[in-house]
C-alpha positions in Angstrom: -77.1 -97.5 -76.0 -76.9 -99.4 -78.8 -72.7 -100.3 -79.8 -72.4 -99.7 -83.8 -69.9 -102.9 -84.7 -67.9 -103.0 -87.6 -64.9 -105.2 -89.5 -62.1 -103.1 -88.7 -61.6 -99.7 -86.4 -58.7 -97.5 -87.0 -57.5 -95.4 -84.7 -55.8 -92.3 -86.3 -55.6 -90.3 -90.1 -51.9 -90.7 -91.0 -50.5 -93.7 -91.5 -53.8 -95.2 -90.7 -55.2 -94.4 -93.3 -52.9 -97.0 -95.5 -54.5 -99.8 -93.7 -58.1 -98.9 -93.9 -57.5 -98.7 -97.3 -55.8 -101.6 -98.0 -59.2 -103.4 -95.7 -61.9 -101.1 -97.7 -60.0 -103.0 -101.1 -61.1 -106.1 -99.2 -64.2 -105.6 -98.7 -64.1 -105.0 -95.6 -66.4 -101.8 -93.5 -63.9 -99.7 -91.7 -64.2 -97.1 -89.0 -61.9 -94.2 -89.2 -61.8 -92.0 -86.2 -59.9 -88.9 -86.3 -60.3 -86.2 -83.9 -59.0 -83.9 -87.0 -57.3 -82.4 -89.6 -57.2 -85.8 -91.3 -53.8 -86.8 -92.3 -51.8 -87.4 -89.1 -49.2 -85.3 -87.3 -46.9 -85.3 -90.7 -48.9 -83.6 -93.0 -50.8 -81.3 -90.4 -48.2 -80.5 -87.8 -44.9 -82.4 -89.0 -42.8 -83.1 -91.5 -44.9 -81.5 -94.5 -45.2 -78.1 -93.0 -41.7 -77.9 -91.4 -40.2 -78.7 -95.1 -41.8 -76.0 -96.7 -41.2 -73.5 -94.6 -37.4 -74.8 -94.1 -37.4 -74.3 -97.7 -37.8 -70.5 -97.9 -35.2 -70.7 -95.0 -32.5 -72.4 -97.5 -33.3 -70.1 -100.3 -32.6 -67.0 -97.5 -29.4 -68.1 -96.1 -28.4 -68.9 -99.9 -28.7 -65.4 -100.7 -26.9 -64.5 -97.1 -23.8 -66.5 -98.1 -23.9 -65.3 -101.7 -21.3 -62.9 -101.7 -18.7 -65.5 -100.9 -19.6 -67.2 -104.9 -19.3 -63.5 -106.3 -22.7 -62.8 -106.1 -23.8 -59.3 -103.8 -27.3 -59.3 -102.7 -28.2 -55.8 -101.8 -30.2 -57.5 -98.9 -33.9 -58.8 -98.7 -36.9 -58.6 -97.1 -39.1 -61.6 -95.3 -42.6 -61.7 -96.1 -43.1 -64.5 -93.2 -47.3 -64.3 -93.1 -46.5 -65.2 -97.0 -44.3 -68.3 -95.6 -46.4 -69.9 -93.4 -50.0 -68.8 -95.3 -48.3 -71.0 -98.6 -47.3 -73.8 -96.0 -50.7 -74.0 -93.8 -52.8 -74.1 -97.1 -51.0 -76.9 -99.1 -51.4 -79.0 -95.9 -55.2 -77.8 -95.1 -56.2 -78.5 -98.6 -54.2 -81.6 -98.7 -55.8 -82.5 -95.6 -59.6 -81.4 -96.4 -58.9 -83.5 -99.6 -58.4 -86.8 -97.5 -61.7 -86.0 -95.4 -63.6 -85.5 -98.7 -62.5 -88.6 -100.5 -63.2 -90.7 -97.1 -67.2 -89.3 -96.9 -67.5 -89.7 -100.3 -66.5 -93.5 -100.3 -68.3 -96.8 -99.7 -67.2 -98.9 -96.8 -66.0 -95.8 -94.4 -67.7 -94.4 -91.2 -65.9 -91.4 -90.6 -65.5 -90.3 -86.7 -64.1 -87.0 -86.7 -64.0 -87.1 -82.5 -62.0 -87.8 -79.8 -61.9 -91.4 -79.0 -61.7 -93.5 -75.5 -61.6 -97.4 -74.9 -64.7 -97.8 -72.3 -64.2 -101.5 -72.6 -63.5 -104.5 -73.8 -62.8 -103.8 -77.9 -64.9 -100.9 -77.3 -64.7 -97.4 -78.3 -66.3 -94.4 -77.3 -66.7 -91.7 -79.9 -68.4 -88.7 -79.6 -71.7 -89.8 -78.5 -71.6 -93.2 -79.6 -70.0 -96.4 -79.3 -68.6 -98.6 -81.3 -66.7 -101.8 -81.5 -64.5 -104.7 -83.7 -62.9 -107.6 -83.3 -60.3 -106.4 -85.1 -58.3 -102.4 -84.4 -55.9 -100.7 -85.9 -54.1 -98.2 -83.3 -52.4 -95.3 -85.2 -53.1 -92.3 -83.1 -49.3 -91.2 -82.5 -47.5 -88.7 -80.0 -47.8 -84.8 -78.5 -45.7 -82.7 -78.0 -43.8 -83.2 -74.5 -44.5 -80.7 -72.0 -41.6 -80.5 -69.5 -42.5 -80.0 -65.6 -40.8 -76.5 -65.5 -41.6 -73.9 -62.5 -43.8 -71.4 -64.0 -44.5 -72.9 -67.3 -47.9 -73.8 -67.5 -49.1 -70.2 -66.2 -47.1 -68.8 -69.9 -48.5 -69.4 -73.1 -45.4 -70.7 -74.9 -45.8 -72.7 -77.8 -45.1 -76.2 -79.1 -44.0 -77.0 -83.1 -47.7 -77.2 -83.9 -48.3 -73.4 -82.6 -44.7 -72.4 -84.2 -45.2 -73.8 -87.7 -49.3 -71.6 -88.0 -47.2 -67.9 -86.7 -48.1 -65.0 -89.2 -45.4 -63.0 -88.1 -41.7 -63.5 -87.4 -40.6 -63.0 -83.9 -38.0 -60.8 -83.4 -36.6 -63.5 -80.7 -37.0 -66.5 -78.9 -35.5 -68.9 -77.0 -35.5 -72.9 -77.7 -35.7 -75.5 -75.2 -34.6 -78.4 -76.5 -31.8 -79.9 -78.5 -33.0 -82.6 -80.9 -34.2 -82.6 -84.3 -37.5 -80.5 -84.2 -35.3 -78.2 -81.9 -32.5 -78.3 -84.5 -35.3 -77.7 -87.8 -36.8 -74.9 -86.7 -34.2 -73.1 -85.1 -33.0 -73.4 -88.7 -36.5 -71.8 -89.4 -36.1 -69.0 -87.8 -33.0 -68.0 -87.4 -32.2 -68.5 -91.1 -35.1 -65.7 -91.8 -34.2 -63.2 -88.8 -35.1 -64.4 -85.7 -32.8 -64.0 -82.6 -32.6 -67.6 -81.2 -31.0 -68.7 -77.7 -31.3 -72.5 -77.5 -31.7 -73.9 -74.1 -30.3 -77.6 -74.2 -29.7 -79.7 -71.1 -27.0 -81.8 -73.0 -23.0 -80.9 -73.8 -24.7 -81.1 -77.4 -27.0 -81.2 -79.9 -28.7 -84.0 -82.1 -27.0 -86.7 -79.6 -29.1 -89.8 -81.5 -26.2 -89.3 -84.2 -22.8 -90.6 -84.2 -20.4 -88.6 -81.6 -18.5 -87.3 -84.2 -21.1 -85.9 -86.2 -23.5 -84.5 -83.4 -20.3 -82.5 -81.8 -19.4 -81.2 -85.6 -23.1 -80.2 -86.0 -23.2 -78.4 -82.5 -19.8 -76.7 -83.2 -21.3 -75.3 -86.9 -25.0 -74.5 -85.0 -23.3 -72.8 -82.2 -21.6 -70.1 -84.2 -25.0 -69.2 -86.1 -27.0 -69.2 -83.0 -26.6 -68.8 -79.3 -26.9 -72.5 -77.8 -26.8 -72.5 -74.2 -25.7 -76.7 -73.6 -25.2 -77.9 -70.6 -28.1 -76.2 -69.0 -31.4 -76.9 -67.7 -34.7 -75.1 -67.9 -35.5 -74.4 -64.2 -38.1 -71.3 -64.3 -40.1 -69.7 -67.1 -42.4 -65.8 -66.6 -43.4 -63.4 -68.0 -41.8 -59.8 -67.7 -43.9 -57.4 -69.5 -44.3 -59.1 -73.2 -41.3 -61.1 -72.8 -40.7 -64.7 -71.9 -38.0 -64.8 -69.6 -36.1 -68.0 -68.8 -33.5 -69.5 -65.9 -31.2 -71.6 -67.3 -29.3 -73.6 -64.5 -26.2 -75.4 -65.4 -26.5 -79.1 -65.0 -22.9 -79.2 -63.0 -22.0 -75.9 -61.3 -25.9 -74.9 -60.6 -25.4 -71.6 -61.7 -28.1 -69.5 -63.4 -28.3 -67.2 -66.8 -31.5 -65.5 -67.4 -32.3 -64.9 -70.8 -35.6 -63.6 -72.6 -37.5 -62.8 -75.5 -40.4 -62.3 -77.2 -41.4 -65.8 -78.0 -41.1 -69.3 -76.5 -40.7 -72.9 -78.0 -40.6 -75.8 -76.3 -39.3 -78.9 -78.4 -38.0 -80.9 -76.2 -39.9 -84.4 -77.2 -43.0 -86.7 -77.8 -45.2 -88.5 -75.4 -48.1 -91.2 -76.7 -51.5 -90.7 -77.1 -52.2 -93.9 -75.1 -53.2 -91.9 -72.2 -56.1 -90.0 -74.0 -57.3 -92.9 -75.7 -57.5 -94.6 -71.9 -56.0 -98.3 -73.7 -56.0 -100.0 -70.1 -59.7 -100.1 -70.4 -59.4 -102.8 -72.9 -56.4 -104.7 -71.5 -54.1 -103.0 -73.9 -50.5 -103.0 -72.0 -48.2 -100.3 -72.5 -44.0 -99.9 -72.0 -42.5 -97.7 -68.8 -43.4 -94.4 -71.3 -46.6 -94.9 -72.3 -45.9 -96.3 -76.1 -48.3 -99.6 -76.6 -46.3 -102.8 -76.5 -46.0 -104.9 -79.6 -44.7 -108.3 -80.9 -42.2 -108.4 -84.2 -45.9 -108.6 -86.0 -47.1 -105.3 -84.3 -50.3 -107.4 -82.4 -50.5 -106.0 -79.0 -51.5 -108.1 -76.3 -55.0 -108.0 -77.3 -56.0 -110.3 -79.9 -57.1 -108.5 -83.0 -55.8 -105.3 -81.8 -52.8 -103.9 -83.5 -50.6 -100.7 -83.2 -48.1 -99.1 -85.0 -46.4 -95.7 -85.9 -45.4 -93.6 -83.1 -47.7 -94.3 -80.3 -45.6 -97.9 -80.4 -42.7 -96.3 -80.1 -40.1 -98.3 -82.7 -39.3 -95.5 -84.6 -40.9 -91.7 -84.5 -41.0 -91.6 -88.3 -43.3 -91.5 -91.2 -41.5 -93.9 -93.5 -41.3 -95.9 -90.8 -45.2 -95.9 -90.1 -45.7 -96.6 -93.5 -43.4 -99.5 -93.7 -45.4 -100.9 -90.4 -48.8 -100.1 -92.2 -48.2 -102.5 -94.7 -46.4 -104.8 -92.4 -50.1 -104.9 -89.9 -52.3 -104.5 -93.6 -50.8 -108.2 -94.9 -50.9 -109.7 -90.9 -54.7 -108.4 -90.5 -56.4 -109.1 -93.8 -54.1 -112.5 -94.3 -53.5 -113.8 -90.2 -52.2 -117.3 -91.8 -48.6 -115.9 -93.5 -48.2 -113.0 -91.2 -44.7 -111.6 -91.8 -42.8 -109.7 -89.0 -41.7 -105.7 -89.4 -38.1 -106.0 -90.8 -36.4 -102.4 -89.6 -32.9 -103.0 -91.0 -31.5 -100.1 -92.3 -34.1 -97.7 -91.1 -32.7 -94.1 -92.0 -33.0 -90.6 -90.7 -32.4 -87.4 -91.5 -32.3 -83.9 -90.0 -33.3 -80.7 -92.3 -31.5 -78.4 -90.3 -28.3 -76.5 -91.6 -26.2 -78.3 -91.9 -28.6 -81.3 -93.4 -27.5 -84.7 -91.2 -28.6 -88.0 -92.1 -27.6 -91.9 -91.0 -29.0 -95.1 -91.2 -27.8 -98.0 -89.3 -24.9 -98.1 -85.8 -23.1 -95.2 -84.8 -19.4 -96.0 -83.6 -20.3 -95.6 -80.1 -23.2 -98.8 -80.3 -20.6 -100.7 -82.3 -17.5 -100.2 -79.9 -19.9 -101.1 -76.8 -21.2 -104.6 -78.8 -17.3 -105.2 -79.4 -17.5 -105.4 -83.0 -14.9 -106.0 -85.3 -15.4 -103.1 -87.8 -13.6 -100.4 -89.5 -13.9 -96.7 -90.2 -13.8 -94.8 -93.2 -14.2 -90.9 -93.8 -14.0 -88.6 -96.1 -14.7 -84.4 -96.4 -16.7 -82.7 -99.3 -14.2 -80.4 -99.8 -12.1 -82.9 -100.6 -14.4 -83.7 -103.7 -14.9 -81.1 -106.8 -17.8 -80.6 -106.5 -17.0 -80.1 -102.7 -14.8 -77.3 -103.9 -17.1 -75.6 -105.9 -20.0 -75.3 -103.1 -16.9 -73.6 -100.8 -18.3 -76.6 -98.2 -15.7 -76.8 -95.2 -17.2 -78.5 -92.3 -19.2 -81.6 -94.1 -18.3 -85.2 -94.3 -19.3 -89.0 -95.0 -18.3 -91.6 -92.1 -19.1 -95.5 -92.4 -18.9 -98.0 -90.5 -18.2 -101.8 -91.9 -17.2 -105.1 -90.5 -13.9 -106.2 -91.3 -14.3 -110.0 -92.0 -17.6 -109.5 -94.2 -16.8 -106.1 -95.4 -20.9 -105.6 -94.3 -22.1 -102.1 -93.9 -23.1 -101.2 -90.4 -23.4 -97.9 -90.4 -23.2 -94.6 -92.2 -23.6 -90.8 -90.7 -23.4 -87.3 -93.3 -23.1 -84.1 -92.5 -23.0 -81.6 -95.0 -25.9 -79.9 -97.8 -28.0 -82.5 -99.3 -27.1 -85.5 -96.5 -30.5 -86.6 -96.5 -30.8 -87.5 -100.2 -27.2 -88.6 -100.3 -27.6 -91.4 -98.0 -30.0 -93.1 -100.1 -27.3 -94.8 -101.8 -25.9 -96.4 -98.5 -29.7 -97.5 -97.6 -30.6 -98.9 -101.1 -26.8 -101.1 -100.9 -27.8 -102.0 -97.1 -31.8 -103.5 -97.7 -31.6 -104.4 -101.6 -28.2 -105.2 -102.2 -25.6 -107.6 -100.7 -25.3 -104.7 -98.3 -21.4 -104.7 -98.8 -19.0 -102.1 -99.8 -18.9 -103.8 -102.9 -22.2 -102.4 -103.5 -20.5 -99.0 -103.6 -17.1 -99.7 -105.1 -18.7 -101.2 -108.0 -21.3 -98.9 -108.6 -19.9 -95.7 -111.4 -20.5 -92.2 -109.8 -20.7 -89.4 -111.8 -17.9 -87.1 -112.1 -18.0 -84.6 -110.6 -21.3 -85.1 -109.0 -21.5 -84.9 -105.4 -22.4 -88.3 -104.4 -18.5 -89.1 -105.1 -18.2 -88.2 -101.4 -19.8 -91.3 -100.5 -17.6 -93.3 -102.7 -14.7 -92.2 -101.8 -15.5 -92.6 -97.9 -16.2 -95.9 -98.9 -12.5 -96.2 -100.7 -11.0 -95.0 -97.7 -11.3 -97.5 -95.1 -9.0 -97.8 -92.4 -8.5 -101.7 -92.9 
C-alpha cells in the first residue's frame, strides 16, 4: 500500500482547523482528518449548542421570577423540539459550512474518518495511509463514562445525546457536579424538567474558590434536588424509568431515586486511546492526555498537540490561544515562543453565571502568599438593587507588597462578561489594582461591583 505524504497532518476540526489554515496561507499541503461534524466538540457538541439552548432557559426563568419586578405572567408553555431544532441547525449548518469551504479549497485533503497511528509518523485513515514529518494533534476528549454496576446494560445519555432531545423529559437525574453538570441542569430544570443531581462531593463546581462553589451549591440546591455527598453505585431500569442507588460516601447508606431520563456528566477522557499514539512513540501523562513542553512539541519531533487531548486547560479560548502558540513554532521553528496561560479565565453559564480567572484563596493560603481579600455584593450596588440580586458577589485576591492581582471569582447574573475587566487589567495591563481604581465605571452600570470589590480591600 502506497503511504500518501504530505507537509502538515492535523488531527481534529476545532481548533485545528486554525493551524491548517494558518499552514495552507504558507503554502503548505495539509491533511485534515476529521471523523465528523467538522468543527470540533465546541460547535458540535459543546459550548455553541449548550449556549443556545441555556438561552431559552434564561429567558424562561425571567418570566418565572417576573412577578417579583411587578410583572404577572399568566404562565407559558415550552415548545422544546423548537429549542433544540433552532440550536442543532445553527451548529449543523455552521458545521456543513466548514466541510464545504475545506473541499472547495486548494491545499486540503479532507479525511472525514477515524484515524489510528500504525507507525512511525504514520496514519491510518479509512483505507489509506498517510504520513508527515510534521502533525498537528487536536482530536480532544469524550465524555467520561463511570464504572457504575449496571450502567452499560442502560442507555443513558452523555451531553452530546442531551443537547439533540426533541422532547423535554419530565425528569431526570444528574450524575455529576461540575460545570456541564451545573449548565444543563440549568437547561432543564429552568424549562420544566424534574432534576435530582447525584454528586459524589459536599458540593458543587469545586474548581472555584470555596466561598463561591459552597454559595453556588447553597443557591442550586434550593432550585433543584442535589443529592452531595453521594456516590453512584447501581443504575436499571424499572419499567421506562432509570432508577439509581445513591450511596453516601461516609455512612454507606443508600437512597434510590428514578426517573424518566439519565445524564451522566461527570467528566472528559482523551482521545489518545482511539488514535493508538504509542504506536508512534507519542508519550502520554497518568490520564491519557499527550505530554507537552512550554512549546506544545510532544516528545516526537515534528509532532505537536494541543487543546484538550493535552490536557492544560479543557477550553476553547484556550485551544485557540495554543493554535496560534503551535501555528508560529511550526511554520517558524527558529523564534518559537512558549504558551503563556496567565490569566486564563473561566466561566460557568449556569444560574447563577460564575466566572474567575487566576488563584482561588485556597491555592494562595497553601503557597503562603502574602495577599489580601476584597469583597463586595451586587446588592450593595444600584444597579444591584434594581435586579432584586441577593446572593451574588465579586471576591479578589491581590498581593499586598505589589498590590498584583492574583485572583478574582463572581458569582451573580452576567459574571462571565463581568470578569473581563479583571482579565484585560491581569494580561494587558500592569495587572494591578491600579488598573481598576483608575479606570471610570459607569454609574450606575453594573460593572461598579467590580470596582468597588476592588476599593474594598482588607489591607
Amino acid at each position: 500500500m502506497a503511504i500518501k505524504k504530505f507537509d502538515l497532518i492535523v488531527i481534529g476540526s476545532g481548533s485545528g482547523l486554525n493551524v491548517a489554515a494558518q499552514a495552507v496561507n504558507a503554502g503548505l499541503n495539509v491533511a485534515v482528518v476529521e471523523k465528523g461534524p467538522l468543527g470540533g466538540t465546541c460547535l458540535n457538541r459543546g459550548c455553541i449548542p449548550s449556549k443556545i439552548l441555556i438561552h431559552s432557559a434564561e429567558v424562561a426563568e425571567t418570566i418565572r421570577n417576573s412577578e417579583k419586578f411587578g410583572i404577572k405572567a399568566n404562565g407559558f408553555e415550552v415548545d422544546f423540539a423548537r429549542i433544540t431544532k433552532r440550536a442543532s441547525e445553527i451548529v449543523d449548518e455552521d458545521s456543513q459550512n466548514i466541510e464545504k469551504s475545506i473541499r472547495e479549497a486548494e491545499n486540503y485533503t479532507l479525511f472525514k474518518t477515524e484515524a489510528k497511528f500504525v507507525g512511525n509518523k504514520i496514519l491510518q485513515v479509512g483505507s489509506e495511509q498517510i504520513t508527515s514529518n510534521r502533525i498537528v494533534i487536536a482530536a480532544g476528549t469524550r465524555s467520561m463514562v463511570p464504572k457504575i454496576e449496571g450502567l452499560k446494560e442502560v442507555e443513558f445519555m452523555t451531553s452530546d445525546e442531551a443537547l439533540r432531545l426533541t422532547k423535554l423529559p419530565k425528569s431526570m437525574i444528574i450524575i455529576g457536579g461540575g460545570y456541564i453538570a451545573a449548565e444543563l441542569a440549568h437547561f432543564f430544570g429552568a424549562l420544566g424538567t424534574e432534576l435530582t443531581i447525584i454528586e459524589f462531593n459536599d458540593y458543587m463546581l469545586t474548581a472555584a474558590d470555596a466561598e463561591v462553589y459552597k454559595k453556588f451549591t447553597e443557591v442550586f440546591s434550593k432550585k433543584y434536588r442535589a443529592v452531595l455527598g453521594h456516590g453512584a453505585s447501581k443504575v436499571c431500569k424499572e419499567g421506562e424509568l432509570f432508577a439509581v442507588d445513591a450511596q453516601n460516601k461516609n455512612t454507606k447508606e443508600i437512597i434510590k431515586f428514578s426517573a424518566e431520563k439519565l445524564l451522566i456528566a461527570t467528566g472528559r477522557v482523551p482521545n489518545s486511546d482511539i488514535l493508538d499514539v504509542a504506536k508512534s512513540g507519542i508519550a502520554t501523562d497518568k490520564k491519557g492526555y499527550i505530554a507537552t513542553n512550554e512549546f506544545l512539541e510532544t516528545n516526537v519531533q515534528g509532532v505537536f498537540a494541543f487543546g484538550d487531548i493535552a490536557g492544560k486547560f479543557l477550553f476553547k479560548h484556550s485551544a485557540n490561544l495554543e493554535a496560534e502558540v503551535v501555528s508560529q513554532n511550526l511554520l517558524y521553528p527558529k523564534s518559537k515562543s512558549p504558551a503563556d496561560y496567565f490569566a486564563m479565565p473561566w466561566a460557568v453559564f449556569s444560574s447563577p453565571q460564575v466566572a474567575g480567572v487566576g488563584k482561588t484563596e485556597e491555592q494562595l493560603i497553601a503557597e503562603k502568599v502574602d495577599f489580601a481579600v476584597g469583597k463586595y455584593f451586587y446588592k450593595d450596588t444600584a444597579m444591584g438593587v434594581a435586579m432584586q440580586e441577593e446572593d451574588g458577589f465579586v471576591k479578589v485576591m491581590v498581593d499586598r507588597g505589589s498590590k498584583k492581582i492574583l485572583g478574582a471569582f463572581i458569582i451573580g447574573p452576567d459574571a462571565s462578561t463581568l470578569i473581563h475587566e479583571i482579565i484585560v487589567a491581569m494580561r494587558s495591563g500592569e495587572g494591578t489594582v491600579d488598573n481598576i481604581w483608575n479606570s471610570v465605571h459607569v454609574h450606575p452600570a453594573l460593572p461598579e461591583v467590580v470596582q468597588r470589590a476592588f476599593s474594598h480591600i482588607d489591607w
